[in-house]
C-alpha positions in Angstrom: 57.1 9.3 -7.2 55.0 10.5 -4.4 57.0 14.3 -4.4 56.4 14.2 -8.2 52.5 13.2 -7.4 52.3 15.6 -5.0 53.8 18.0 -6.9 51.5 17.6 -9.8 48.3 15.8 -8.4 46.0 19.2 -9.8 47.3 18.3 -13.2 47.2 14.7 -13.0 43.3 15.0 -11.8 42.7 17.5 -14.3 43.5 15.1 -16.7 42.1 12.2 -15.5 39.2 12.5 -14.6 37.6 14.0 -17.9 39.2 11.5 -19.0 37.3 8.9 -16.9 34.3 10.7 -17.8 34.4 10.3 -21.2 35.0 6.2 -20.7 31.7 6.7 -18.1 30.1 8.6 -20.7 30.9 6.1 -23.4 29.5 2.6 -21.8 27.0 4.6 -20.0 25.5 5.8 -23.7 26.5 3.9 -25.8 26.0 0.8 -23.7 23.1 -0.8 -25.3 23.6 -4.2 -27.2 24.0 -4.1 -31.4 22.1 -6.9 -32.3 20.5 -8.2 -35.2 17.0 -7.0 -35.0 13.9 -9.0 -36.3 10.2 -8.2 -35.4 8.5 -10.4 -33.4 5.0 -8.8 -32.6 3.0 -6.5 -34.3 -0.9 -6.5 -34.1 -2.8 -8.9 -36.1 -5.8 -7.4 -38.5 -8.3 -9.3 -36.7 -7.7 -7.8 -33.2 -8.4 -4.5 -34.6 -12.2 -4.9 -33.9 -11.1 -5.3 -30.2 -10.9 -2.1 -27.7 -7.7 -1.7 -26.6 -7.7 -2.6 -22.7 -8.4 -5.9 -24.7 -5.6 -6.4 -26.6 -2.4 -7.1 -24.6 1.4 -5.5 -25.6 4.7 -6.2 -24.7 6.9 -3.5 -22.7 10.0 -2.5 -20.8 10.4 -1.4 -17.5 12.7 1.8 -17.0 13.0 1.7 -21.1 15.5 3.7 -21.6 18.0 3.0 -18.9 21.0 1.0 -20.2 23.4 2.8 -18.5 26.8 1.8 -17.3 25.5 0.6 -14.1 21.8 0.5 -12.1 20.4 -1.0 -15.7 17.1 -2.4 -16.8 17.1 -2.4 -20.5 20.3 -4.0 -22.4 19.0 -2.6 -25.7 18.0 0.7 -27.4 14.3 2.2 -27.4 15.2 2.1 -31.3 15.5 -1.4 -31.6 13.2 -2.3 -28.8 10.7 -0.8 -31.0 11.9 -2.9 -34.1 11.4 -5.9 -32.2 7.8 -5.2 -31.4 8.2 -3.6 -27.4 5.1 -1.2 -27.5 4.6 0.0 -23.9 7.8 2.5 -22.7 8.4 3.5 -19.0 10.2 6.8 -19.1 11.3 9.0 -15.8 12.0 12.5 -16.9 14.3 15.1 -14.7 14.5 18.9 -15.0 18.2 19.4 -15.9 19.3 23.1 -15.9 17.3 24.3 -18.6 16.8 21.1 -20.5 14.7 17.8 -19.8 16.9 14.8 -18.7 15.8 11.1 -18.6 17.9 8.8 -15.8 17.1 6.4 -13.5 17.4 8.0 -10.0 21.1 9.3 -9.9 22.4 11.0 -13.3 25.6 9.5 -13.0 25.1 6.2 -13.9 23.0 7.2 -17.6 21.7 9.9 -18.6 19.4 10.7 -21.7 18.1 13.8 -23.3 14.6 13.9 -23.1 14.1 14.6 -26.6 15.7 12.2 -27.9 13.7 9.5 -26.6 10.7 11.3 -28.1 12.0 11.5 -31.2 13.3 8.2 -31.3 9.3 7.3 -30.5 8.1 9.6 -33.0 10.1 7.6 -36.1 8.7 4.5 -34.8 5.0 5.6 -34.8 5.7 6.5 -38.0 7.3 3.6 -39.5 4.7 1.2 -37.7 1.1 2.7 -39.0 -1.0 -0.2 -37.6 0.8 -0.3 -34.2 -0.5 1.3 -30.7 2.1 2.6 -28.3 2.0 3.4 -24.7 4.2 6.1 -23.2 4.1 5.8 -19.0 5.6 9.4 -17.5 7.0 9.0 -14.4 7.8 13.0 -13.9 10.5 14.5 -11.4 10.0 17.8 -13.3 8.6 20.6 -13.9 4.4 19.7 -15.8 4.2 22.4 -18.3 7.5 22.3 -19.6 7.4 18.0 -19.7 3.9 18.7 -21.5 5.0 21.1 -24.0 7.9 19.0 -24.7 6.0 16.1 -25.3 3.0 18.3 -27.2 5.8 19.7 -29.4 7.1 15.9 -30.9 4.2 13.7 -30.5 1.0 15.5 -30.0 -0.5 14.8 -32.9 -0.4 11.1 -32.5 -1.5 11.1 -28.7 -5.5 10.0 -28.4 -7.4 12.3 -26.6 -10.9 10.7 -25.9 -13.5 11.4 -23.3 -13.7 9.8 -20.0 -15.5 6.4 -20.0 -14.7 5.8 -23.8 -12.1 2.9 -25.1 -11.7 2.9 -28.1 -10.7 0.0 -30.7 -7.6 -0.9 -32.8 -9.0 -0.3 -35.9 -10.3 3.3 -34.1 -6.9 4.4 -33.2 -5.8 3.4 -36.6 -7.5 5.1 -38.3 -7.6 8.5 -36.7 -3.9 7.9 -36.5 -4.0 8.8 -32.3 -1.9 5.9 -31.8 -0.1 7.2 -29.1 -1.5 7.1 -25.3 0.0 8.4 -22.9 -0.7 7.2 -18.7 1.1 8.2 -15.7 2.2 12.0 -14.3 2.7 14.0 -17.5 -0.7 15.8 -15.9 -3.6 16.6 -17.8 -2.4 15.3 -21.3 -2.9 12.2 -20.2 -5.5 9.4 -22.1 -8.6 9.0 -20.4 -8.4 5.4 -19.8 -6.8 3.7 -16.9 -5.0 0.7 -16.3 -4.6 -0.9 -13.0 -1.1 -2.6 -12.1 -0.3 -5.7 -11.1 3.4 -7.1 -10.1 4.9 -10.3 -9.7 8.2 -9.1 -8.8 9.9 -8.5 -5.5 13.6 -7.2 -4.4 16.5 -9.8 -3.9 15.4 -12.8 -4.3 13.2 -15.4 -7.1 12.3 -16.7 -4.1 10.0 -14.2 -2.9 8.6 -13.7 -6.2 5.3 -12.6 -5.5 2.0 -14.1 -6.8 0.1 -12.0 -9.3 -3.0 -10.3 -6.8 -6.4 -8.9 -7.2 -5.9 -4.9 -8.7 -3.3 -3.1 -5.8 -3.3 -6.0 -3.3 -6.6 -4.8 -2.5 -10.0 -6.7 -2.1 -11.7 -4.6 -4.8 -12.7 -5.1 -8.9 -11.3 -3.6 -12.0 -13.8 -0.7 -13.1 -15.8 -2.0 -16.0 -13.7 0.1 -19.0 -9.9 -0.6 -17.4 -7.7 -2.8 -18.5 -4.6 -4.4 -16.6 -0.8 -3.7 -16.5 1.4 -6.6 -15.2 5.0 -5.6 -14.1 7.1 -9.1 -14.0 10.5 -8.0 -12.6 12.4 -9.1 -9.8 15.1 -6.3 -8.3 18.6 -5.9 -6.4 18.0 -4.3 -3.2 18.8 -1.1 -5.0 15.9 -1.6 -6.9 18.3 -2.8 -10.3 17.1 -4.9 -12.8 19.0 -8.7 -12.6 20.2 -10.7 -15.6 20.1 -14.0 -14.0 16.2 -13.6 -12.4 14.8 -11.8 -15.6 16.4 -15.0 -17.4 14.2 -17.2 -15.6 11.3 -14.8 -15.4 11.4 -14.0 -19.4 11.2 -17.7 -20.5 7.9 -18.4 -22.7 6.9 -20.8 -20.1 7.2 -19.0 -16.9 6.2 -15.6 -17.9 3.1 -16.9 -19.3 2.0 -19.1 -16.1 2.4 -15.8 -14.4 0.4 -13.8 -17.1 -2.2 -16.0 -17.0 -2.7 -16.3 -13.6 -2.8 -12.6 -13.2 -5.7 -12.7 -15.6 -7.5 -15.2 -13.6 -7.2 -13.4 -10.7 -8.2 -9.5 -11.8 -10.6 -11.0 -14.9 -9.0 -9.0 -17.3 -6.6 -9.8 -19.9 -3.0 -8.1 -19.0 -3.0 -5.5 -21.7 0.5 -4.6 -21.5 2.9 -7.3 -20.1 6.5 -5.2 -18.7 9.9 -7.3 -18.9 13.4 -6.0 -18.0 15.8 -7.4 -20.1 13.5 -7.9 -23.8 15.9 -9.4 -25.2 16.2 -12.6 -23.3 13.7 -15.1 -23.1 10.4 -14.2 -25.4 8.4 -12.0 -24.3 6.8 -11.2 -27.7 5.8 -15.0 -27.7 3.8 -14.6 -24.2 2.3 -11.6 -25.7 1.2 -13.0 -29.1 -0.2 -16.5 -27.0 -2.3 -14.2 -24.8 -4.0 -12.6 -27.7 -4.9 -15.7 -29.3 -6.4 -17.3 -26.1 -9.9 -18.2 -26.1 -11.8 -16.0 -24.1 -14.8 -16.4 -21.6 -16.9 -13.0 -21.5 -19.0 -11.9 -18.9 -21.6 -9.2 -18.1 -23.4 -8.8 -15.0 -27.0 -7.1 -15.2 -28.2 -5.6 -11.9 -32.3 -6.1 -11.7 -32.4 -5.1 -8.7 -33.4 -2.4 -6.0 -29.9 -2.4 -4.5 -27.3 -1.0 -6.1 -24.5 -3.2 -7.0 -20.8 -2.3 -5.2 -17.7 -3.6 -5.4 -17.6 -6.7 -3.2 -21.0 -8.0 -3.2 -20.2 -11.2 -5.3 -17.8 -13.3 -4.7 -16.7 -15.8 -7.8 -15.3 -19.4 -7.6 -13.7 -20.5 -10.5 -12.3 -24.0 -11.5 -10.3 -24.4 -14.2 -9.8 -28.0 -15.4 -7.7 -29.7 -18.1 -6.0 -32.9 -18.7 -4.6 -33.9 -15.6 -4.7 -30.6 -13.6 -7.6 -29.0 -11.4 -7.1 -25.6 -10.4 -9.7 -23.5 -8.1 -9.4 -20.2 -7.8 -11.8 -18.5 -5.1 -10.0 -14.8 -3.9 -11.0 -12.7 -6.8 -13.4 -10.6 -7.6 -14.9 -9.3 -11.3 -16.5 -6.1 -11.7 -19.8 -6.2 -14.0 -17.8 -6.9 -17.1 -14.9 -9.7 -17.4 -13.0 -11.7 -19.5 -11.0 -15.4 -18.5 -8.6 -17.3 -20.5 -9.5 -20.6 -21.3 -7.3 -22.9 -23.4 -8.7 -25.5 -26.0 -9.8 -28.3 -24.8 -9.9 -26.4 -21.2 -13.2 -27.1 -19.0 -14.4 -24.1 -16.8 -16.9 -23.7 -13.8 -18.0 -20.2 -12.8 -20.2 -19.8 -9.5 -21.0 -16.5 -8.2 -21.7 -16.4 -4.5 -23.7 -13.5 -2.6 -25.2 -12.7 0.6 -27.1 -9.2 -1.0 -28.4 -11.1 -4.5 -29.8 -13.9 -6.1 -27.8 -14.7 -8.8 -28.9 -16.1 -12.1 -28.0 -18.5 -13.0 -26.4 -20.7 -10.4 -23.1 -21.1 -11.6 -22.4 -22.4 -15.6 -20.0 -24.3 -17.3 -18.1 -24.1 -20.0 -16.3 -27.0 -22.1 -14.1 -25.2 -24.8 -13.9 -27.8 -27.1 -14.2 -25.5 -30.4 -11.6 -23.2 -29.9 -14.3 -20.1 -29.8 -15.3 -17.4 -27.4 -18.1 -17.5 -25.0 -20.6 -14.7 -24.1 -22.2 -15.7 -20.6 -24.6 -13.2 -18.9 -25.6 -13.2 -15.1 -28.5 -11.3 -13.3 -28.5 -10.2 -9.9 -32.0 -9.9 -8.1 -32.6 -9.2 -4.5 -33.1 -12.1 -2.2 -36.4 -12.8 -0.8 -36.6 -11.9 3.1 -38.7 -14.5 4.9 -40.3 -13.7 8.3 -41.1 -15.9 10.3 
């Protein structure tokens, strides 16, 4: 046996290993689960009225990678869309002289770059009153990963100017449903999003608490809106069945959405899962949107200029038999909180620059309705002595 391997080992590995490569090939591509597919969000007519960075989507982190090993996803883009996934996180590679998609080494999945676009470009089209967000992590080469992207789905990406966001109903009806963040360069939407993650590698356990925008002491500009990543990793930076299980489940993911939204005074306007199909995402998502919401605007009558940092705002949230305070953040001169129904909230503002009016207020949400609350900062009267 070994003289005859010997012998013929050239032959033997010639055949073997396309042979391999095919199986490889096969789970790597084909790997993604058949499942019955029934939607479970779409937007709701009356958000339309609502700017976008106010309306909160579900999405997957590394979308596209159900590969044979090194996964994130456990489903196609096709039938993520179907389910109602709206946000897609795609890292693009040059490849020779084609545009690959893979998650760090080729050899565990690889995906033709055009594919995926066209796979997005059906689903814009079968979902007209649905926004979608396409995040570009680029390894590649800008013009060619902009002309590639120009070439299927330019004319649904929204182009505004800087400073504007628009609405639903806006992006509806010009059909620009399509924004696109991260490095595809200067095609990108002029609205930001600021991140925040509640995931960490190796363990639940070190599941991190959602922070204030980048970990930073610092405020969400007035027109942002808020990305939450919730995804715990291998130490190879691999999605986990067994943590997104836990972290998917209605009740989980949205204690950890809504605390992220106390904290940063936003609502998270795209909530990223690995894994969609377990737990309920969708669920989260839709709850969120139908929160109650406290909205605030800060008016600055005063001969300083307000900068980020100068308040700082205690909130208590109260209901039943909890009591939660919540004194770290900070809100920029526009903010939204959740509050539940029945939910009591206290809002004080603290500052050593202003005087703030008024004092602090409080809201019992007993009605089930929005709140508009307004504070004014003027400059504190120096007394000498």
């Amino acid at each position: 046996m070994r003289e005859f391997f010997a012998r013929h080992k050239i032959k033997l590995l010639s055949f073997l290993v396309p042979v391999l490569l095919a199986i490889l090939y096969y789970y790597t591509n084909k790997g993604a689960k058949v499942i019955d597919v029934e939607q479970q969000f779409a937007i709701k007519p009356e958000w339309w009225n609502r700017p976008i960075t106010q309306v909160s989507l579900p999405g997957t982190h590394n979308s596209y990678n159900t590969g044979f090993k090194n996964t994130n996803v456990d489903i196609s883009i096709e039938d993520q869309i179907k389910l109602g996934v709206r946000f897609f996180e795609i890292d693009v590679y040059d490849d020779g002289d084609k545009l690959s998609v893979y998650h760090g080494v080729s050899w565990t999945g690889k995906w033709d770059f055009e594919d995926i676009l066209n796979t997005l470009a059906i689903g814009i089209q079968e979902y007209p009153t649905e926004i979608f967000f396409m995040k570009i992590e680029r390894h590649a080469d800008q013009q060619k990963v902009q002309n590639t992207i120009n070439r299927i789905l330019g004319k649904y990406i929204y182009r505004g100017k800087e400073g504007e966001v628009p609405t639903v109903q806006e992006l509806i009806d010009t059909d620009k449903r399509l924004i696109t963040t991260g490095s595809a360069g200067n095609m990108n939407a002029p609205l930001t999003y600021r991140g925040t993650k509640v995931g960490n590698k190796g363990s639940l356990d070190l599941l991190w608490e959602p922070y204030v925008y980048r970990g930073e002491k610092k405020s969400i500009e007035p027109q942002a809106g808020l990305r939450l990543t919730a995804v715990v990793l291998d130490k190879r930076g691999r999605g986990v069945r067994s943590y997104s299980q836990q972290i998917n489940t209605p009740t989980y993911l949205k204690k950890l959405a809504i605390r992220a939204w106390r904290l940063n005074g936003r609502i998270p306007g795209q909530v990223i899962v690995d894994f969609p199909s377990l737990g309920n995402v969708f669920k989260v998502v839709n709850e969120l949107n139908e929160n109650n919401r406290l909205f605030g605007t800060v008016e600055v009558a005063s001969k300083n200029p307000f900068e980020d940092g100068d308040i700082q705002w205690i909130c208590i949230y109260e209901g039943g038999e909890y009591k939660e305070e919540i004194t770290t953040f900070k809100l920029s001169q526009f903010f939204d909180l959740p509050a539940q129904i029945g939910e009591k909230m206290t809002l004080r503002p603290v500052s050593e620059k202003y005087n703030i009016i008024p004092e602090s207020i409080a809201w019992h949400n007993e009605k089930g309705k929005d709140t508009l609350v307004t504070f004014t900062l003027k400059d504190k009267t120096i007394h000498n002595n």
